[in-house]
C-alpha positions as CSV (number, residue, x, y, z in Angstrom):
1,X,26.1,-17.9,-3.6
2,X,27.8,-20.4,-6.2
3,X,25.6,-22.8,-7.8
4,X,25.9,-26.2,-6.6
5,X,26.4,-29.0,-8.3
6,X,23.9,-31.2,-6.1
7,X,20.2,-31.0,-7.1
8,X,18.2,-31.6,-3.9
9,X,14.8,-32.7,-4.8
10,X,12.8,-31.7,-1.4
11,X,10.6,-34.2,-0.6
12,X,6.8,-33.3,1.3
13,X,8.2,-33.3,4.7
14,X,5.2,-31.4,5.2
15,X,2.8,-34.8,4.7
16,X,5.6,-36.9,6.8
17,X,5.8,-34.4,9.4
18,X,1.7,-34.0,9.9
19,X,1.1,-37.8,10.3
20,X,4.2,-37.9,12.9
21,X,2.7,-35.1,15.3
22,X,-0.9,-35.8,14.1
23,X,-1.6,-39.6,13.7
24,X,-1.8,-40.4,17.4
25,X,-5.2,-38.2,17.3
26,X,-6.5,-40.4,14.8
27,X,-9.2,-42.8,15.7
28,X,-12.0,-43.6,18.3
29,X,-12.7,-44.9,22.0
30,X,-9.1,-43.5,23.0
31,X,-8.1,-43.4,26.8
32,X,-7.9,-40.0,28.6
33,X,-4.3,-38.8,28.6
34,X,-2.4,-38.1,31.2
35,X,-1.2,-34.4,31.7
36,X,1.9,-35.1,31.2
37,X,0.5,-36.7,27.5
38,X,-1.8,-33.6,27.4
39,X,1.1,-31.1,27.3
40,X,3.1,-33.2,24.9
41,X,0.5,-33.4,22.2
42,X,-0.3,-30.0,22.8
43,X,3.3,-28.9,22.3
44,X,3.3,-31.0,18.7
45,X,0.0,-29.8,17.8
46,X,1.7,-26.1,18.3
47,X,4.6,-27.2,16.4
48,X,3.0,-28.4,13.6
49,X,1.1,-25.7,12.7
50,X,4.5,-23.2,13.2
51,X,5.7,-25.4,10.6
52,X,2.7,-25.5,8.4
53,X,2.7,-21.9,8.0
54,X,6.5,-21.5,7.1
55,X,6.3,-24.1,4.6
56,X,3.3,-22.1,3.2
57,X,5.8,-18.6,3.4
58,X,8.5,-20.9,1.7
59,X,6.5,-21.9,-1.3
60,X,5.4,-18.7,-1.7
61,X,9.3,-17.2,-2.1
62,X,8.7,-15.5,1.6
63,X,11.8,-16.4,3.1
64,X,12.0,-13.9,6.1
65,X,8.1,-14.9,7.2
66,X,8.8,-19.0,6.1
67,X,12.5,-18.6,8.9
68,X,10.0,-17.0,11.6
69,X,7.5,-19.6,11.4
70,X,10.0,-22.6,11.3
71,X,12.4,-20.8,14.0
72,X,9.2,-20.8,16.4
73,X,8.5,-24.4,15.2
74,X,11.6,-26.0,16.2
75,X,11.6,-24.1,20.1
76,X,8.9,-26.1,20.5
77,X,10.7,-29.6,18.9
78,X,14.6,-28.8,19.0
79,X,15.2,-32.7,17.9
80,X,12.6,-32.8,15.1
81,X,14.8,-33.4,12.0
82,X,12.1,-32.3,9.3
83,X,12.3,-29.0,10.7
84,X,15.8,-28.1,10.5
85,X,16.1,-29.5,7.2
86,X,13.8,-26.8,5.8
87,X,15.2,-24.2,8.1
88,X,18.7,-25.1,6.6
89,X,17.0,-24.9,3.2
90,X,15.8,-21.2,3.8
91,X,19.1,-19.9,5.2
92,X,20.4,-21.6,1.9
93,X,17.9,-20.0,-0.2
94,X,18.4,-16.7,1.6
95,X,22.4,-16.9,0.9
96,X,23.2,-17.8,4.0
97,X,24.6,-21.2,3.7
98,X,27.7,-20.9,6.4
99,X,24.4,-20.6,9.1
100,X,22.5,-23.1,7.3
101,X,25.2,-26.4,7.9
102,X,24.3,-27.1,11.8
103,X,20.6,-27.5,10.9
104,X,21.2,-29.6,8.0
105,X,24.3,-32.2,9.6
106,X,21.6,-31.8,12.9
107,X,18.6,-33.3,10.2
108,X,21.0,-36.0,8.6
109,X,22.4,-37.0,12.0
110,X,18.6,-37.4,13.5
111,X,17.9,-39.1,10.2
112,X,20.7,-41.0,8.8
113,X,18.6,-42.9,6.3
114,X,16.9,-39.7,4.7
115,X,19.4,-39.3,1.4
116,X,17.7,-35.9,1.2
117,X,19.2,-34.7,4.6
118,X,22.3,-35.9,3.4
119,X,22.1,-34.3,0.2
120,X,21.2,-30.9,1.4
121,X,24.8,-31.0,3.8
122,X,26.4,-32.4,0.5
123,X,24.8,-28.8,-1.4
124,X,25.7,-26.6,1.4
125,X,29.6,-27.8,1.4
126,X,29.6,-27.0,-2.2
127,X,28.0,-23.3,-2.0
128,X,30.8,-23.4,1.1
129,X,34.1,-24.4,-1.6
130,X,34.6,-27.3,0.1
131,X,34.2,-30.1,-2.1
132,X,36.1,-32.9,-0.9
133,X,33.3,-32.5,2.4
134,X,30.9,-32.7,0.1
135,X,32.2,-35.7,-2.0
136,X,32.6,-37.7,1.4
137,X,28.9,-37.5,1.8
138,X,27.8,-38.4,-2.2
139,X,30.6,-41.1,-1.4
140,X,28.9,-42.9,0.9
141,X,25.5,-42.5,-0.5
142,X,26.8,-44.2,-3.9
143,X,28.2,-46.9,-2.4
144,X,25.9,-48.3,-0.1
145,X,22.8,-48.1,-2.7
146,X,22.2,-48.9,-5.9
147,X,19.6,-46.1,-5.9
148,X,21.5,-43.5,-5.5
149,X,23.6,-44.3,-8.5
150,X,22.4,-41.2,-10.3
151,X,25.0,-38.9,-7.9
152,X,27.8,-40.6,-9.5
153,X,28.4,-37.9,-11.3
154,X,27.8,-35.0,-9.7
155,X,30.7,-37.1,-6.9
156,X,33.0,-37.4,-9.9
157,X,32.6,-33.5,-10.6
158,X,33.5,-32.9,-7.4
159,X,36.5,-34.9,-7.4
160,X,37.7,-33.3,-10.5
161,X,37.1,-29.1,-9.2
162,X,39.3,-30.8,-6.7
163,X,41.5,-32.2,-8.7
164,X,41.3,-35.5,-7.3
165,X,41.0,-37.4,-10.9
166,X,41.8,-40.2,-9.5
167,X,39.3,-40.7,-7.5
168,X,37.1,-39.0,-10.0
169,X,37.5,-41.7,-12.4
170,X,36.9,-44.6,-9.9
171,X,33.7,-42.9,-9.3
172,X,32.8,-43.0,-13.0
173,X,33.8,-46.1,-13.7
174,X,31.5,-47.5,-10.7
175,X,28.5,-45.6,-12.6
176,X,29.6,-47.0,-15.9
177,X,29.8,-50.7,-14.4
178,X,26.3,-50.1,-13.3
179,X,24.6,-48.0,-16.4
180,X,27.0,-49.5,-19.2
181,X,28.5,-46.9,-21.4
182,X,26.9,-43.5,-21.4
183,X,27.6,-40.2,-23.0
184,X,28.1,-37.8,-19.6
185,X,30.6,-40.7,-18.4
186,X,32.7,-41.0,-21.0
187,X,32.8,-37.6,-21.5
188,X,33.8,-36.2,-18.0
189,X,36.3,-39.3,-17.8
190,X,38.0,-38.0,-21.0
191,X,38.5,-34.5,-19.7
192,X,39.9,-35.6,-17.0
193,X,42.4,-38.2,-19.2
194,X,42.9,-35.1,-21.1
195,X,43.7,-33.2,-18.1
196,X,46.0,-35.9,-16.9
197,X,47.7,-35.6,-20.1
198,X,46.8,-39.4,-20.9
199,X,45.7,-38.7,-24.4
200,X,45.6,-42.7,-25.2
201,X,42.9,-43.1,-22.7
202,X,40.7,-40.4,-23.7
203,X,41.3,-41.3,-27.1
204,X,40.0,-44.8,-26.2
205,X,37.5,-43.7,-24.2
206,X,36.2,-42.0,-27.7
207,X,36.5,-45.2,-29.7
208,X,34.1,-47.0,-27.1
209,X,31.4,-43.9,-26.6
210,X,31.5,-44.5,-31.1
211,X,31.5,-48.6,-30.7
212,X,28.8,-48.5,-27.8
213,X,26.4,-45.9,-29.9
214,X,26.7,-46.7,-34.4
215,X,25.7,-44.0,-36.5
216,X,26.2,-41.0,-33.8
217,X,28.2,-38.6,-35.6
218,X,28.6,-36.7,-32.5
219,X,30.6,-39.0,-30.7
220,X,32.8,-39.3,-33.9
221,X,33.0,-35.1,-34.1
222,X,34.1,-35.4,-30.2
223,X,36.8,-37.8,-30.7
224,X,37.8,-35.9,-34.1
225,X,38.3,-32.2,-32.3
226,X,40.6,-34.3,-29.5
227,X,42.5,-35.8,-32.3
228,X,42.9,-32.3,-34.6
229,X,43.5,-30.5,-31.7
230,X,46.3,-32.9,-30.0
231,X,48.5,-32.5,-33.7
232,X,46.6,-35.8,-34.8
233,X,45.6,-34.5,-38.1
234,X,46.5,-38.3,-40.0
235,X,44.8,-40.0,-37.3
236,X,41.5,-37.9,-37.2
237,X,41.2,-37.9,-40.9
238,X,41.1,-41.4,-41.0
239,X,38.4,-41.7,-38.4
240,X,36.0,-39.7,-40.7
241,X,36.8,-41.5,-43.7
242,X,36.2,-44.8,-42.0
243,X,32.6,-43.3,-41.1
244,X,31.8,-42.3,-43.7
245,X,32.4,-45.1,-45.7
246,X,29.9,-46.4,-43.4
247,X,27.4,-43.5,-43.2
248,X,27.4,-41.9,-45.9
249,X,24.7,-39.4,-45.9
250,X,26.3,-37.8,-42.7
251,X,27.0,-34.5,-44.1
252,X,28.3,-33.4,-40.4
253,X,31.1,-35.8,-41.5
254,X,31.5,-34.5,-44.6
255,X,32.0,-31.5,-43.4
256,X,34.9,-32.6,-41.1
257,X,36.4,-34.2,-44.0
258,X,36.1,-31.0,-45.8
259,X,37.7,-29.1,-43.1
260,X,40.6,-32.0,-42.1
261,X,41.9,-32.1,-45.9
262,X,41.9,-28.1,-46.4
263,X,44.5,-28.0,-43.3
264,X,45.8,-30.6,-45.1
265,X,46.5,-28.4,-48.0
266,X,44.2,-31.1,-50.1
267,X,42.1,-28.7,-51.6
268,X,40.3,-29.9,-54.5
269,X,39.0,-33.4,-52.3
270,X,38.2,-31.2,-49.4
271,X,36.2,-29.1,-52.1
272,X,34.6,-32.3,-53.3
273,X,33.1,-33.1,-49.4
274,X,32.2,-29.8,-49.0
275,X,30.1,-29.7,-51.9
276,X,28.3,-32.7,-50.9
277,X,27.5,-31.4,-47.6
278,X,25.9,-28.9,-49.0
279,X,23.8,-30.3,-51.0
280,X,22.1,-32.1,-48.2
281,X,19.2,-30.6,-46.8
282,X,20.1,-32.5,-43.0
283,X,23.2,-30.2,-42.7
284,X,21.9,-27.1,-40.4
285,X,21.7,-23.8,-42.3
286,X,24.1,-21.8,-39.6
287,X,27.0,-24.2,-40.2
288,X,26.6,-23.8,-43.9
289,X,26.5,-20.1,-43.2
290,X,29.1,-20.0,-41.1
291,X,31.5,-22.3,-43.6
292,X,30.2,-19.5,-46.0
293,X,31.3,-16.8,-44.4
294,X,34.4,-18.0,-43.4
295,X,35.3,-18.0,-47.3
296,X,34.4,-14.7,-48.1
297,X,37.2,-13.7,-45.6
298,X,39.4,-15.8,-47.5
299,X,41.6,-13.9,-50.6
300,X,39.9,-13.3,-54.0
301,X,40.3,-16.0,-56.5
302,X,38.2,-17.1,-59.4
303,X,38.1,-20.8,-57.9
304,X,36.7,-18.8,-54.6
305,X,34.5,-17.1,-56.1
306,X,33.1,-20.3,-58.1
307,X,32.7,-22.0,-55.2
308,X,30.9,-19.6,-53.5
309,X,28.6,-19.4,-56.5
310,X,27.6,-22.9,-56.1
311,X,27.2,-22.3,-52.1
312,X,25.0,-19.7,-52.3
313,X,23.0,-21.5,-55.3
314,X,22.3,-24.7,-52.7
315,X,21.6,-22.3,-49.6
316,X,19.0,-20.1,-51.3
317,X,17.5,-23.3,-52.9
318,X,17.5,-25.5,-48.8
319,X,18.2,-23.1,-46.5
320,X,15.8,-20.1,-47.8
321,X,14.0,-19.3,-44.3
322,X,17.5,-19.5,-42.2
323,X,18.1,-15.8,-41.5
324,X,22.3,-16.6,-41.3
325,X,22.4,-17.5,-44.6
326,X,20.2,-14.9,-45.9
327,X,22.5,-12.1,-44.0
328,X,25.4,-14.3,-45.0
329,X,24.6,-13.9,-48.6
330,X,23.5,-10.1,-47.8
331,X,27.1,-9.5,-46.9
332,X,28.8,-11.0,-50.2
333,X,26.2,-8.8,-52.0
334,X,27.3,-5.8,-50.1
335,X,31.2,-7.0,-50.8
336,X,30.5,-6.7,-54.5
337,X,29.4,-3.4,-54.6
338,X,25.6,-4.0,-54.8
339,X,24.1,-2.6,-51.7
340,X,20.4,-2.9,-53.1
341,X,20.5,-6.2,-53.0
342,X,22.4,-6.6,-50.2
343,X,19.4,-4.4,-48.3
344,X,17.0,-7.0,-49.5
345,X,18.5,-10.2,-47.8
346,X,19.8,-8.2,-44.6
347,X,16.1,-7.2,-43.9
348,X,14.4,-10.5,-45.3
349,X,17.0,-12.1,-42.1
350,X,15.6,-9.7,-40.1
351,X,12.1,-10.3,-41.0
352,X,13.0,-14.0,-39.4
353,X,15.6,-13.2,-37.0
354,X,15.0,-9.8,-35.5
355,X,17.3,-9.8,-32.5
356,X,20.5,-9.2,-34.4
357,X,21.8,-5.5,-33.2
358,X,24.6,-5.1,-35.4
359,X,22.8,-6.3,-38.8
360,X,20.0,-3.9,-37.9
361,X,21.8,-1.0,-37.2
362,X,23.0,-1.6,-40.6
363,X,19.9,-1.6,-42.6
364,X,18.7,1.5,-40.4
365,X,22.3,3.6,-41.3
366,X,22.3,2.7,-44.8
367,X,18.6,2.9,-45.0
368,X,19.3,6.8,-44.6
369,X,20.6,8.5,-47.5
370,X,19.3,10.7,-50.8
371,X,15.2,10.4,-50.7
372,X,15.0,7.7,-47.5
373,X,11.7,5.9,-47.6
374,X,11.5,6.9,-43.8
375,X,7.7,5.1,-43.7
376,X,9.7,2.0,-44.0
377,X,12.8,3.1,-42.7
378,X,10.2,3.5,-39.0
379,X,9.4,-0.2,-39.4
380,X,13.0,-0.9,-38.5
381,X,13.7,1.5,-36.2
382,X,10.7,0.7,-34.1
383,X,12.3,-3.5,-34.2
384,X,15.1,-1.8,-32.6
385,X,13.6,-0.5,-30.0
386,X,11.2,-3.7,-29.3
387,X,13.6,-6.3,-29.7
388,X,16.8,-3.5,-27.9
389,X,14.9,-1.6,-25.5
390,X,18.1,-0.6,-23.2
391,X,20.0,0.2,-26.2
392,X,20.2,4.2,-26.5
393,X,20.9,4.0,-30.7
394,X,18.0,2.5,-31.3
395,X,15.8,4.8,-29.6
396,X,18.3,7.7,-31.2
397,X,17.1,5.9,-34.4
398,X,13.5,6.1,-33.8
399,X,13.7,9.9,-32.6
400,X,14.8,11.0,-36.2
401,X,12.8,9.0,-38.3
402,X,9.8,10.0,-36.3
403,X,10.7,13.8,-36.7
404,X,11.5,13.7,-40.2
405,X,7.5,11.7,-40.5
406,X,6.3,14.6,-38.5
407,X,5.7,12.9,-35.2
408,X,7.3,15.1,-33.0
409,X,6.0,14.0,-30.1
410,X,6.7,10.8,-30.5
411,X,10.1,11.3,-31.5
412,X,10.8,14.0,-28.5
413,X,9.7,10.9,-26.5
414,X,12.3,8.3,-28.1
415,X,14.9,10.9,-28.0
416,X,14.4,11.5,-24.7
417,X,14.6,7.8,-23.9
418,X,18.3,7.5,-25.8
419,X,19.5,10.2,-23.5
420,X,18.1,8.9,-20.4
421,X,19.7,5.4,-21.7
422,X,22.8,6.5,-22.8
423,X,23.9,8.7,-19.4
424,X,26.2,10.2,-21.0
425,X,28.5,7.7,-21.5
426,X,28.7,8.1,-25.3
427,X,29.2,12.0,-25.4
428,X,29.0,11.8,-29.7
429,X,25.7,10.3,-28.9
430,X,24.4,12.8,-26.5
431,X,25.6,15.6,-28.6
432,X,23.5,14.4,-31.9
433,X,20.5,13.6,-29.6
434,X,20.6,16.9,-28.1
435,X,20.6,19.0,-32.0
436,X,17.4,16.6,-33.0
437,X,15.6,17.0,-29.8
438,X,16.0,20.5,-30.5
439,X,14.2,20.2,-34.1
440,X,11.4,18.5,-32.9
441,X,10.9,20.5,-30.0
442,X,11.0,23.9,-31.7
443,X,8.2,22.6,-34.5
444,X,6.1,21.6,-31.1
445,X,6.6,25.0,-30.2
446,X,8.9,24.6,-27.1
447,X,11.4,27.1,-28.5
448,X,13.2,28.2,-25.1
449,X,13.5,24.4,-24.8
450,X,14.3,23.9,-28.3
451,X,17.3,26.5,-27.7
452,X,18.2,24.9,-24.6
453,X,19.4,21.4,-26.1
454,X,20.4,23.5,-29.7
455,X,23.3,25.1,-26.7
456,X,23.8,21.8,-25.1
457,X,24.7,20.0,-28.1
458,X,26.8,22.7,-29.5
459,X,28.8,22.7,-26.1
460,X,29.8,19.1,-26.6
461,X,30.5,20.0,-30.7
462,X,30.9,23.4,-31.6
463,X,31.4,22.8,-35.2
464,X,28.5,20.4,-35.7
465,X,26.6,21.8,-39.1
466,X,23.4,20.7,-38.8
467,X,22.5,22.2,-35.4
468,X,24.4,25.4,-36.5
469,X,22.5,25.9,-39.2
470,X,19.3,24.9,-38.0
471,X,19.8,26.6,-35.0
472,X,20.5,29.8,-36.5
473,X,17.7,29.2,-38.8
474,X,15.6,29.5,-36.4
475,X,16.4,31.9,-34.3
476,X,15.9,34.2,-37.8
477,X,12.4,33.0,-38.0
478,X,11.8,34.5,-34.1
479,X,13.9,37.4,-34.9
480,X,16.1,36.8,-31.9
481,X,19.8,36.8,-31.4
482,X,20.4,37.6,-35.0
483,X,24.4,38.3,-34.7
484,X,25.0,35.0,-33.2
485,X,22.5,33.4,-35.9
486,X,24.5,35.5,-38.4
487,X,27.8,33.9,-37.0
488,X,26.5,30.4,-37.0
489,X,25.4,30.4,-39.9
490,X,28.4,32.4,-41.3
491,X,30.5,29.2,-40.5
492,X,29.1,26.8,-41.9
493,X,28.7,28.6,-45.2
494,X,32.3,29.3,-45.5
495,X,33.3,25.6,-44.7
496,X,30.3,24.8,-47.2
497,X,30.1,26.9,-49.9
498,X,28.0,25.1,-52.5
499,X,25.3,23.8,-50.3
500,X,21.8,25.3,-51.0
501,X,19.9,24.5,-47.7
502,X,22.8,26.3,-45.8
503,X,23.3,29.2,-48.6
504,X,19.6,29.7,-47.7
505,X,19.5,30.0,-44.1
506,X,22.0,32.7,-44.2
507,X,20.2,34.4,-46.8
508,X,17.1,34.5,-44.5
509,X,19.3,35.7,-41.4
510,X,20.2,38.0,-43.5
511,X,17.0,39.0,-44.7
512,X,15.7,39.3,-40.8
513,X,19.0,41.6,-40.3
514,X,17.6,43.9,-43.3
515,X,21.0,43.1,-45.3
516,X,18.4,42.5,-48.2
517,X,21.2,42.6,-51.4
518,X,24.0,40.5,-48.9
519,X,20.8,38.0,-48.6
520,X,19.9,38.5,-52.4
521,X,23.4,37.2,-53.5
522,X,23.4,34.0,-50.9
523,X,20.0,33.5,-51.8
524,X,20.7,33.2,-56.1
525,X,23.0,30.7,-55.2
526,X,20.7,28.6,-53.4
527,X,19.0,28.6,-55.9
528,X,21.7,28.4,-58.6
529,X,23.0,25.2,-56.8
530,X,20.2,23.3,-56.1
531,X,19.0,21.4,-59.1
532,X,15.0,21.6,-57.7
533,X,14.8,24.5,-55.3
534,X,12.4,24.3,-52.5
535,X,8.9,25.9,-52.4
536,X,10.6,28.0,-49.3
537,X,13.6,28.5,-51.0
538,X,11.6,30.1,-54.1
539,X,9.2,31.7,-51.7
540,X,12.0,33.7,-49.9
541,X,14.1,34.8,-53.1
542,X,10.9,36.5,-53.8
543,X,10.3,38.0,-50.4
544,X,14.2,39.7,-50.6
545,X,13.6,41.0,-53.7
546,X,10.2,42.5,-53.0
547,X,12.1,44.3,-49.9
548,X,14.9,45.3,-52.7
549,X,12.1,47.2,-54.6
550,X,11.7,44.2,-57.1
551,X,8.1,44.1,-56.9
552,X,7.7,42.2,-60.5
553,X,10.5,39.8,-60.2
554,X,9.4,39.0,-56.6
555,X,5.7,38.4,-58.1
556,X,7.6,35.8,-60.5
557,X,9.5,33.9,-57.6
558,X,6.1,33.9,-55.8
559,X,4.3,32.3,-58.2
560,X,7.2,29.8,-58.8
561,X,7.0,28.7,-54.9
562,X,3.0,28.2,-55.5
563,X,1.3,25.0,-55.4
564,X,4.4,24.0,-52.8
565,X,3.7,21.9,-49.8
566,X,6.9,23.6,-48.1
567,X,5.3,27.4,-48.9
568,X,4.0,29.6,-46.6
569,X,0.1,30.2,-45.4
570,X,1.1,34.0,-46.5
571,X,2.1,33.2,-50.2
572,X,-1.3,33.3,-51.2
573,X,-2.0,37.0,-50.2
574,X,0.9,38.0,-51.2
575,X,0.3,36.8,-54.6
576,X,-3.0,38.3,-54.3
577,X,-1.9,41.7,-53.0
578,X,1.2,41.8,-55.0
579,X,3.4,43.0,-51.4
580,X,5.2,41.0,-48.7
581,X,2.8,39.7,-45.7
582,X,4.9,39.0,-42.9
């Protein structure tokens, strides 16, 4: 159904319509009536209550019960305009204008003095695309009443979807006759000057909206885009500075100076107005922000650069708690080169403004990286999630940081959720949901699962590292399917020679595959490569070379690898025994 232009404010037809079939029972000492009376009143009497209870189903939203009740209501009183008014307003609440007219012209026809009969026909011929219908109707209403004045515009916007601007503008000028010079007037009559092409009119139209209402720099800001963007750069400019002159501390106008003389190629005055808007604590933080931004786009200079300086200076110092202007000047720090910093004003905007996607996904993706404070990193991920809840990243997001905090369940839960979300229309996404569902799944102990979603992702990325080597990892530590283990893990080391954690899981598929020197040699390098070795890294050099006879420089690995959080529950026996516990 298209939204119509006409508000119709229902009136309580339900009072008016009780004291028409009721009143006549008011009273004492009445005469007997007549049967003929009797069956009339009795008839009403049924009526009215039919209509009581559907305007009960329609104030309660119950459409289908409210059409019932009024349907019965008017079999009983066909004529009864009150009743096919509402039954018109249910068909038209219920999408149904087309079957709604007859009951609404039968209502304004019964009651041609009841505007809100009138009005509802009016509404129903604009759901219906026929506004010239409509416009006959708010016509008439407007020009027999001074009351009714208020529907002058909502007439004139008909005219003008019509394209009768013509008529529109009659209309408009009747209303301004009547209320003297208002905004929503002047306004609607310059667009349609402006759609007429009859750019002196709407210009003049502008001049009197800025005469009629001093000090509005609005209206002057109105008039000023209709000049600038009708090739009246000359003209507009001097509009501003004649302002101006007479209110100065407008910095809106400033800024419109600012932006008039830098298309103007006038730099260093333009510079001049901006700086004074700035410095005023009236102009609204986003504009600044904005006017910011804008120049960080602009080529390098050390005059840009100066400028900006002073900029970022005066918003800090007025416009502190705006989070534009703090992301604004999170993004020139992130320009420079000095992402620290720029980390700190991207999450102090957040802080204030949490509901921007893009500049959160940023702090959460840069956020990960060489020792991640994930305890923090959590606090973010879970605003995405809160503030995005149908967005499958975030919930991606939260699924990692979660596992990596050791709250598996949690994240197998907010993994879980980006898949559902995503339905596979982001297959990258899928694919690296898949690989850290698997993680978290296995350390819950759901390792068929686990295995299921480690295949799953590598079907949509057979070359995907992580889940390859994890994956194969392990499958070592359950002893199962060592070849393919042995050939995932294989892969990556080849593509990845150098890297420790992966040098190590093959060493340990190696290990489970009793290859003990092959796993000896991958193992060293591990080691050799990483610049502090894990506590399972140093744990499992020691286990190969116990199984290589080493008994003594296995002892001395072992008792590297103690005191580690990442060691084994069996590292303590096997210090104490001096032999490998499984």
């Amino acid at each position: 159904m298209q939204h119509s232009l006409i508000t119709v404010r229902f009136i309580p037809i339900l009072f008016l319509f009780c004291l028409f079939f009721l009143g006549s029972n008011a009273g004492f000492g009445q005469q007997p009536l007549s049967k003929k009376e009797a069956k009339i009143q009795e008839i009403q009497t049924k009526s009215s209550r039919y209509f009581i209870e559907g305007e009960k189903a329609l104030v309660l939203g119950d459409l289908e019960k409210a059409f019932f009740y009024l349907q019965h209501s008017l079999e009983l009183t066909p004529e009864e305009p009150a009743i096919n008014y509402k039954i018109a307003e249910v068909l038209v609440r219920s999408d149904q204008a087309q079957k709604g007219l007859p009951y609404a012209e039968k209502a304004a026809s019964a009651d041609p003095d009841n505007k809100y009969y009138s009005l509802m026909v009016a509404e129903i011929y604009t759901n219906l695309n026929q506004p010239l219908k409509a416009a006959e109707i708010l016509d008439r209403l407007t020009a027999d009443s001074e009351q009714n004045q208020q529907y002058n515009l909502d007439l004139a916007s008909l005219y003008l979807n019509a394209n009768e601007f013509d008529k529109a503008l009659v209309v408009l000028d009747r209303a301004e006759d009547y209320y003297g010079i208002r905004e929503p007037f002047t306004v609607q009559k310059q667009r349609i000057y402006l759609r007429k092409n009859d750019l002196p009119n709407a210009i003049r139209e502008g001049r009197q909206l800025i005469e009629a209402f001093p000090g509005n720099p609005n209206y002057v800001l109105n008039l000023v885009e209709i000049l600038y963007n009708n090739a009246r750069l000359d003209e507009a400019l001097e509009l501003v500075s004649e302002e101006i002159s007479k209110y100065p501390n407008q910095p809106e106008l400033q800024m419109a100076a600012y932006t008039l003389l830098k298309e103007k190629g006038e730099i260093a005055q333009a510079n001049a107005y901006l700086m004074s808007a700035f410095e005023s604590p009236d102009l609204d933080g986003e504009v600044k922000a904005k006017t910011f931004k804008s120049m960080l786009s602009e080529m390098k200079t050390i005059e840009r650069d100066s400028l900006l300086d002073e900029m970022e200076v005066l918003m800090l110092e007025l416009n502190s708690s705006n989070a534009m202007v703090l992301e604004v000047v999170g993004e020139r720090k992130r320009a420079a080169g000095d992402m620290p910093a720029a980390m700190d004003y991207f999450k102090k905007s957040l802080q204030i403004q949490p509901k921007n996607a893009s500049l959160l996904e940023q702090v959460i993706l840069n956020s990960f990286g060489e020792s991640p404070d994930f305890a923090e990193l959590e606090t973010y991920t879970t605003m995405g999630v809160d503030e995005f809840p149908e967005a499958p990243e975030f919930w991606f997001y939260d699924g990692v940081v979660k596992s990596s905090r050791k709250k598996d369940t949690l994240a197998v839960q907010s993994l879980e959720k980006s898949i559902e979300l995503n339905a596979g229309k982001n297959p990258q996404l899928d694919q690296v949901a898949y690989g850290s569902l698997g993680n978290s799944l296995y350390n819950l102990g759901e390792k068929d699962s686990a295995f299921v979603y480690f295949e799953k992702a590598l079907k949509l990325n057979p070359n995907d590292e992580q889940v390859l080597n994890n994956y194969a990892y392990f499958l070592s530590l359950e002893k199962k399917d060592l070849e393919k283990a042995r050939s995932m893990s294989e892969k990556v080391v080849k593509k990845h020679p150098t890297n420790s954690t992966y040098l190590d899981t093959h060493a340990w598929v190696l290990f489970q595959m009793g290859s003990y020197q092959e796993a000896s040699q991958y193992m060293n390098q591990a080691i050799e490569n990483d610049s502090e070795p894990s506590g399972v890294m140093l744990e499992h050099y020691g286990d190969i070379l116990f199984h290589l006879g080493k008994v003594s420089e296995a002892m001395t690995w072992w008792k590297k690898a103690e005191g580690s959080t990442e060691a084994s529950e069996k590292l303590a026996q096997k210090l104490k025994d001096g032999k490998y516990h499984e």
